[in-house]
C-alpha positions in Angstrom: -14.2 43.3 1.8 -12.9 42.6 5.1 -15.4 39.6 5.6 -14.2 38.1 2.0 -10.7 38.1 3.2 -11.8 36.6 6.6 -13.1 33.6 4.6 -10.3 32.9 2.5 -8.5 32.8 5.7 -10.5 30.3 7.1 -10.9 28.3 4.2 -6.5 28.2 4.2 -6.7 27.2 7.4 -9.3 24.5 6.6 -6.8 23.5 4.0 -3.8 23.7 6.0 -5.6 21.4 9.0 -6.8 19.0 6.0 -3.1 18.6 4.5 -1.4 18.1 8.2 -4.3 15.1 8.8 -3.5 13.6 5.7 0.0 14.2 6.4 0.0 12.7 10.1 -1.7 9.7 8.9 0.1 8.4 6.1 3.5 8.7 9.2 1.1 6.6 11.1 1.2 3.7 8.7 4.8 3.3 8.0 5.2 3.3 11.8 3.1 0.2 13.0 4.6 -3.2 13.4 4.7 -5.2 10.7 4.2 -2.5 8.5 5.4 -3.5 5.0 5.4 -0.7 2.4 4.1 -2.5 -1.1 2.7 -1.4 -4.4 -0.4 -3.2 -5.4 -1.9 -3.9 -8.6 -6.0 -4.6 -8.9 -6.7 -7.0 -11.0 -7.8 -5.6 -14.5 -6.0 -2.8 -13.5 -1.9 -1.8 -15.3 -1.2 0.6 -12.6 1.1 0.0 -9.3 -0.6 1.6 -6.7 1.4 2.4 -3.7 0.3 1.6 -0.7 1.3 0.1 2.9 0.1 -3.3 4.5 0.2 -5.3 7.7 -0.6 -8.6 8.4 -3.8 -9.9 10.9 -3.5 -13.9 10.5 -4.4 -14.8 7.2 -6.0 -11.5 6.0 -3.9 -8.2 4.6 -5.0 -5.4 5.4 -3.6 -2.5 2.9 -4.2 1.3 2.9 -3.3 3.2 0.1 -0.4 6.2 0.1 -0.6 9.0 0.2 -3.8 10.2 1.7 -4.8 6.6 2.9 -8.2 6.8 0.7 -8.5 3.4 -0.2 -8.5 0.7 1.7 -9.1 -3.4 1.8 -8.8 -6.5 3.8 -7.4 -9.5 2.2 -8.2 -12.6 2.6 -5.9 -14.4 1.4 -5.7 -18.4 1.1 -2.1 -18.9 -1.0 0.7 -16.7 -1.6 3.0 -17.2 -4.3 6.6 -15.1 -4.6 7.9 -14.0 -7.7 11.1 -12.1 -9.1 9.7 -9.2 -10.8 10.1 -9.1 -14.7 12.4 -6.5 -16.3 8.9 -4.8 -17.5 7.3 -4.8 -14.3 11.1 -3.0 -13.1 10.5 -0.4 -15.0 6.9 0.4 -13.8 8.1 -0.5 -10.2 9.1 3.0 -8.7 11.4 3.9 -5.5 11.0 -0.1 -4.8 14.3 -0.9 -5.0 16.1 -2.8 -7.8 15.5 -6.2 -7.1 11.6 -6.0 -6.1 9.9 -9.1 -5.3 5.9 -9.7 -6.7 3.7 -12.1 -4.3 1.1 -13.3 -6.4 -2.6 -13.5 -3.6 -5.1 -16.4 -4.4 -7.9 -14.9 -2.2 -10.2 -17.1 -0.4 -13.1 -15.2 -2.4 -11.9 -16.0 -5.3 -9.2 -14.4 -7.6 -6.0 -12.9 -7.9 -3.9 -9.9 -6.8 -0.3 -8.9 -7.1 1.6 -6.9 -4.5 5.4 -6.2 -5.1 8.1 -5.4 -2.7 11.8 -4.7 -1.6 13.5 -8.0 -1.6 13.8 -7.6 1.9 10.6 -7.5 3.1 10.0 -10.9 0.9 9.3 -12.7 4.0 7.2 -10.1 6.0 5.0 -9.8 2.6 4.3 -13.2 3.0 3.4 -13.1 6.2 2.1 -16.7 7.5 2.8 -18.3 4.0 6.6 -17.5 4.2 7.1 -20.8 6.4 5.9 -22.7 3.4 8.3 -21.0 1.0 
């Protein structure tokens, strides 16, 4: 018995050493520069998915919250800023109450749409908000 209760320890601290990675990342993100938090919604997809992105040029680069699972790199080639719609509001959460949706024509073709605070309206446009 004392070697079954030797591996559950180890396997908590496994667990334990897993969560404070996850953890320590996800602080990571939200302190580089230019970090802007967003949600983002795939397309065919109904579902905000948080997440946090930072510009490189003309490519986004995003990471999904909270364990930083999923990631991509945008290239985007217009960027289009929207109020968000009283329906989109209410699927908006922690976002603020005026949230912004920038609409991403990517250079490979298609669309995506990435909401934020209306503050960061300008850093979610990145090198597009001079043409805004």
């Amino acid at each position: 018995m004392t070697w079954l209760a030797a591996a559950v320890g180890v396997l908590a601290a496994l667990c334990t050493v897993g969560i404070a990675v996850a953890l320590e990342r996800n602080r990571r993100l939200r302190r580089r520069p230019g970090n802007v938090p967003v949600r983002l919604r795939r397309p065919g997809k109904s579902r905000w998915l948080p997440a946090h992105g930072v510009w490189a040029h003309d490519v986004f680069a995003v990471r999904a919250a909270p364990a930083a699972w999923k990631e991509a790199l945008l290239w985007v080639a217009d960027a289009r800023l929207r109020p968000a719609s009283a329906e989109e509001r209410k699927q908006l959460h922690r976002i603020g109450e005026r949230p912004v949706i920038s609409v991403f024509e990517l250079a490979s073709g298609g669309l995506i749409e990435v909401a934020a605070r209306d503050e960061h309206a300008d850093a979610l446009l990145g090198p597009f908000a001079q043409t805004r």
